[in-house]
N, C-alpha and C positions, 0 to 999 in steps of 0.2 A: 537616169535621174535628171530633173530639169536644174539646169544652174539656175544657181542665186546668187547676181552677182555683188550683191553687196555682206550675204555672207562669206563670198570667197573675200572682197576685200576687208571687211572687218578679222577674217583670219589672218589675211597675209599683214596688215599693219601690226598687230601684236608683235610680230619680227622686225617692224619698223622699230616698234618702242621698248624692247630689251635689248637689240642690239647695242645701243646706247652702252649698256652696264659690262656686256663685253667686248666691246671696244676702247670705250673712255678709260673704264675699270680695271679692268681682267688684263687687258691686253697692255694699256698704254702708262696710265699713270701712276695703279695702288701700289705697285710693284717700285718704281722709280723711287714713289714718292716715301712709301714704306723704310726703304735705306735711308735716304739722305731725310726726312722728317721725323717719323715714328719711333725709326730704329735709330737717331744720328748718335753717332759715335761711337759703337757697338763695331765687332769683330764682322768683316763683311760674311766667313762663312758661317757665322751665329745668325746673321740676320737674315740671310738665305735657308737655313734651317727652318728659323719661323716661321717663314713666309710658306714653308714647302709645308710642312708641319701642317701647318692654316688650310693650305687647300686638299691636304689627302685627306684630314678630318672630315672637310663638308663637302666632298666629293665620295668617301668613302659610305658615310650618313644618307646622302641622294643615291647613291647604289644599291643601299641594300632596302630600303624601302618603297625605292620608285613600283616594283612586280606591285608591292603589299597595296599602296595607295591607289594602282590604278585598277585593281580588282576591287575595292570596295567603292569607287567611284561608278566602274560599270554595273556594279549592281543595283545603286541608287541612282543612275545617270545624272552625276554629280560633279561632273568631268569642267564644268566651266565655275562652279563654285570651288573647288579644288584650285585649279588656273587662278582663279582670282585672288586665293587667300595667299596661297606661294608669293603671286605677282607682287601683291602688296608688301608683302614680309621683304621680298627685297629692294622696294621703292624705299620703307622704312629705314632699312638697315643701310643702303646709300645716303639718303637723306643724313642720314649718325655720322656718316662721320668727317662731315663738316664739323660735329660737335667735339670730335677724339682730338687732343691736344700733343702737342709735341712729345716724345719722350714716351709716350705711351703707349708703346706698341702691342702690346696684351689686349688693350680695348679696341687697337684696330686689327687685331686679328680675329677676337671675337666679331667684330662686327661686319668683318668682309666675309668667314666663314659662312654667317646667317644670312648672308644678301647672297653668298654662290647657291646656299641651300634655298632661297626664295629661288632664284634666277634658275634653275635649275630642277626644280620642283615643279615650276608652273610649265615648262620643258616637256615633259613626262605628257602632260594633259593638254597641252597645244597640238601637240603632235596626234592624239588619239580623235579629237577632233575634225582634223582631215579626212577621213574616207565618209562622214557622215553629210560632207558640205555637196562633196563633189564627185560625180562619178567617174569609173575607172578609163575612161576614154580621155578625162582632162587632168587626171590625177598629178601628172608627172609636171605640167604643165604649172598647173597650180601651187604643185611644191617648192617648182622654181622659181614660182614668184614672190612667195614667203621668203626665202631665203635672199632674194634680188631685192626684196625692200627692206632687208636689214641689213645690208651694204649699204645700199643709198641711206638710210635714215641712221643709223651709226657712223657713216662715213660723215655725212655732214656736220651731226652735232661735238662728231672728233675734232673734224677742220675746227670748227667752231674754238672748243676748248683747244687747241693748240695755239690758236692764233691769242686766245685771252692769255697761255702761260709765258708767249713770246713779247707781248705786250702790254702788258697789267698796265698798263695808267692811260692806256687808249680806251680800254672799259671802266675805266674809273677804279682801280684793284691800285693796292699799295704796294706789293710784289709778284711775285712768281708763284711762291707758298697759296699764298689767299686765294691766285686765280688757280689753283689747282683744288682748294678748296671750295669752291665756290663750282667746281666742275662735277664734282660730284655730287654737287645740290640741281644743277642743270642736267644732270641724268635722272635724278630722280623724277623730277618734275616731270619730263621728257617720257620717259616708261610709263609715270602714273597717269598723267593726261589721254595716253596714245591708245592707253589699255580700255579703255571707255568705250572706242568704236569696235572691239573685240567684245566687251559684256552686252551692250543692246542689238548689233545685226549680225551676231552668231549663234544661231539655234541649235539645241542638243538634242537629237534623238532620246524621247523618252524610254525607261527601260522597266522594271520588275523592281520595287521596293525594298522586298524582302524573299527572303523563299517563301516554300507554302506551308512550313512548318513555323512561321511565324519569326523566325531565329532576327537578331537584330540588322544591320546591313553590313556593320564592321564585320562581324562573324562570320554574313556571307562570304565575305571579302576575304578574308583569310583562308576561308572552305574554298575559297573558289581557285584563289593563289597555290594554295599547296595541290590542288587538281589541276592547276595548268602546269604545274612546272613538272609534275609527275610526266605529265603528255607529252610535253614540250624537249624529254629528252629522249621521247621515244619517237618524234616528228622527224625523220630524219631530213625533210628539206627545210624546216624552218629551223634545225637547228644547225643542218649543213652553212645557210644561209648566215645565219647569224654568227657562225664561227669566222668564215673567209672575210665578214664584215667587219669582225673585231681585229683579223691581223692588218686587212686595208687600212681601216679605219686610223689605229696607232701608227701608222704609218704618216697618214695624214696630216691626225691632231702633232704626232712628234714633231714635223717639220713646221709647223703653226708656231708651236710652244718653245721651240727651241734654236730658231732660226737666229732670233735676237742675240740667244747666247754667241753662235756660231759666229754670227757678223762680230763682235765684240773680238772673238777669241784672234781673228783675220785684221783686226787691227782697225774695222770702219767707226765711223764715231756715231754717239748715240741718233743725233742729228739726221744722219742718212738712214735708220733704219726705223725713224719715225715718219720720214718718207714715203720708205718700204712699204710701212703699214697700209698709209693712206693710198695706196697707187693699187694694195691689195685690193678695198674697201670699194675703190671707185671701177676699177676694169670690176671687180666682182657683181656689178649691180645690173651693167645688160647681161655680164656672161652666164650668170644663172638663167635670166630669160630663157638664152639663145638654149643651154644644155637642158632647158623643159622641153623646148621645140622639137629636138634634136631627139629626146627620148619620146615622144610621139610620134615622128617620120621614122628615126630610122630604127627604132627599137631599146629599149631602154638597158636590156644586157652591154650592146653593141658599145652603147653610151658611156656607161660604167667600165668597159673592158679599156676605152679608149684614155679615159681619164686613169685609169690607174697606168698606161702606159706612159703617157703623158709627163707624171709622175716619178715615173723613173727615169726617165731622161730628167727630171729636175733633179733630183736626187744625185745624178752622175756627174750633171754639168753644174750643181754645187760641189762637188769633189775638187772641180776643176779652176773654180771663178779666183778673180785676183785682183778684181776695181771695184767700184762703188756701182759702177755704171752695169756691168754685169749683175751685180743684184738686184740692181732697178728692173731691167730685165726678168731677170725670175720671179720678181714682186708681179709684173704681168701677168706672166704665164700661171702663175699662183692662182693669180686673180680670174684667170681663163678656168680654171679647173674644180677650185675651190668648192665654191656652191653648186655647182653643177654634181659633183660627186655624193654630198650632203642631201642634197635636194632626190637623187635618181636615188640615192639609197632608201630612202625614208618610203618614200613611193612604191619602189619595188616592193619593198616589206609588205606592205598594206595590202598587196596583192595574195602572198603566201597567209594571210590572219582572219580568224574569223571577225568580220566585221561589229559584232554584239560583245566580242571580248577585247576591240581595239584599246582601251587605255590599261589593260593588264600585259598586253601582249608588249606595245609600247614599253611601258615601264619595264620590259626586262631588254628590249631593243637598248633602250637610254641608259639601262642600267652598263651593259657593255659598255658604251659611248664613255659614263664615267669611270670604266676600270681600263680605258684606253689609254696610252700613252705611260705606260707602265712597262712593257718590253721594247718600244724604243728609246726611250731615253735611259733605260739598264743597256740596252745594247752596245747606245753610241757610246757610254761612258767606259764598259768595261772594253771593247775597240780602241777605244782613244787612247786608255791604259797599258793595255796590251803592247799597242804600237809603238807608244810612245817608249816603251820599256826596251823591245826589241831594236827599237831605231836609234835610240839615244847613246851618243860613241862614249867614252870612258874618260873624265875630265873635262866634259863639253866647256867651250867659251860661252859669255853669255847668248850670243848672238845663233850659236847650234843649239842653245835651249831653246830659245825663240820658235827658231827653223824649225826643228823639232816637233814643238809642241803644236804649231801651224800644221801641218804635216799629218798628226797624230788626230790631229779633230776632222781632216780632210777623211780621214780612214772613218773614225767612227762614224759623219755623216754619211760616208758610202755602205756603212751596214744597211741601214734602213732600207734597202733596196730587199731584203731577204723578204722583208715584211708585204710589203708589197708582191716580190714573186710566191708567196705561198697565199696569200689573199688570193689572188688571181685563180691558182691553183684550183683551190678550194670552191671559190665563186662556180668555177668552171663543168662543176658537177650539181650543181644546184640543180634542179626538172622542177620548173615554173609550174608546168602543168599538173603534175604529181603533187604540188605545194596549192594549187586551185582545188583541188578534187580532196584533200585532205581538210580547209580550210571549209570548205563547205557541207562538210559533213561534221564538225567540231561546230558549227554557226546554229544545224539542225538539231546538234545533241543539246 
């Protein structure tokens, strides 16, 4: 395939301009700001309910429709009008809630809900995109560069918004509030702008309208979903594949989504682990590069077996850590592994799929993606429980509660290691070749 390289870069900026929404958003401030704003003065494990509530709803919604949407997208090759209307829905729904008022936290749950369901919808169709720009010699390459420009372009506009919430009257803001408000109006902007060089120098593979029986496209679409998923459980490398990728994977996203808690539980202040972030966001932006490069020389299995190793050494030596300084540390090494693993997975896939049913095949890849982080953070919790029950002496001081419960989270985070070795496992049986020669004869049918 001849590169084009201005649709690989109009692909990889799209990750320049959502990252934004999970970084500022997701990651940094809806959450913070959700307690002490939306939710203030409410029971803190009430308002942690909602918040949780909020995201399995529009994570569970993007799960079970992403298979449906992206087969009726390949039937009408409709996969960047799709991308577009998601993108947009959660440009909008960012933009909102600037408008959501204190106190009201229902409005900003509906509203963060719609923007994860945008953010995450146009997900599904970004990614099917990929194997149509570029072919499988620069693939892996490619995908780490998607990934490396949504470090860099989330990372900055983070810096950005940090610096306005540590400083409101150097941007001209009356406090903290506003400029955290006023961040999620700079994310919008930022995503809606960015996505423009994604709609005019990313071309889609034309596909078939309709079938020949005339049937609508939706219909196709549905015809064609419940025929790939019938296949898809009889594909045994694409579904081998997809299994070892769903226990890696929660393994991953757990230590992403739950590190904050972890650092919290260790006694670091919130301060240091907004740090964290940024040190994730910034080493993440050559180290995807470097782990496309790395999946092109040394082979992309090699690549992915190394990062999940990798991985558990974080995992081990977060068991271990006991300073601030230490976690900065692992925010590196995070940021060494991060995208690189995301990026070689996505890639890999693309190889095991037929290429004519890439946004169907995607949508159930993403669809895992969203039902990820569901066995690690049950894991770590009932670990933590566990431990804590067996560890804890009879009359403890406050101080052995402490200890204790320190101790008890140190356990749970070391489950996560399971997730990982049975990832691995699993991965380790996958036959590339076998998943070519299947993929190719599902492209012909």
């Amino acid at each position: 395939m001849k590169v084009n390289r201005k649709a690989i870069w109009g692909w990889a900026l799209y990750d320049w301009a959502n990252s934004a929404f999970a970084t500022t958003v997701m990651a940094g401030f809806f959450p913070l700001f959700f307690k002490g704003f939306w939710s203030a003065g409410a029971d803190v494990n009430v308002s942690t309910a909602q918040l949780g509530l909020g995201n399995s709803v529009a994570g569970l919604m993007v799960a079970l429709m992403a298979p449906i949407l992206g087969a009726i997208a390949d039937k009408g090759s409709t996969k960047k009008k799709f991308l577009v209307f998601f993108a947009y829905l959660g440009v909008l729904m960012t933009a909102a809630l600037f408008l959501v008022q204190e106190g009201q936290w229902v409005w900003a749950i509906f509203v963060y809900a719609m923007g994860i369901i945008g953010f995450s919808g146009a997900n599904v169709f970004y990614d099917s995109l990929l194997p149509g720009i570029v072919g499988e010699e620069k693939i892996d390459y490619v995908s780490g560069l998607g990934f490396s420009m949504g470090y860099l372009g989330g990372g900055l506009l983070f810096l950005v918004n940090v610096l306005m919430t540590m400083m409101p009257q150097k941007f001209g803001l009356p406090d903290d509030a506003t400029a955290v408000r006023v961040s999620f109006l700079s994310v919008a902007l930022w995503w809606g702008l960015f996505t423009f060089f994604t709609i005019f120098w990313v071309p889609e593979q034309k596909g078939a309208s309709a079938d020949n029986n005339g049937e609508s496209i939706v219909a196709a679409g549905f015809r064609q979903f419940a025929g790939t998923f019938n296949k898809i459980r009889h594909l045994k490398v694409v579904f081998l594949f997809l299994l070892a990728y769903w226990f890696y994977i929660d393994g991953v996203d757990t230590i992403i989504r739950m590190a904050v808690d972890y650092g919290l539980s260790l006694g670091f202040e919130p301060t240091d682990l907004i740090v964290a972030l940024l040190i994730v966001q910034f080493v993440g932006f050559p180290a995807a590069l470097i782990f496309g490069k790395l999946g092109e020389r040394w082979g992309v299995r090699k690549s992915i077996y190394l990062a999940i190793a990798i991985y558990m050494g974080i995992t081990v030596w977060g068991t271990m850590m006991t300073d601030k300084m230490e976690f900065y540390i692992l925010a590196v090494v995070i940021g060494l592994v991060q995208g690189g693993i995301q990026a070689l997975s996505r890639s890999y896939y693309s190889r095991l799929i037929p290429k004519n049913k890439a946004a169907e095949y995607y949508g159930f890849y993403n669809m895992l993606g969203k039902f990820a982080v569901i066995l690690g953070p049950v894991l770590m919790g009932l670990v933590g429980l566990i431990a804590k029950r067996i560890l804890m002496p009879p009359a403890p001081t406050p101080e052995q509660v402490i200890a204790v419960g320190q101790l008890a989270s140190r356990w749970g985070i070391g489950s996560i290691l399971i997730l990982f070795i049975v990832g691995g496992i699993l991965f380790y049986f996958v036959d590339e070749e076998k998943g070519r020669e299947q993929a190719a004869l599902l492209e012909a049918d």
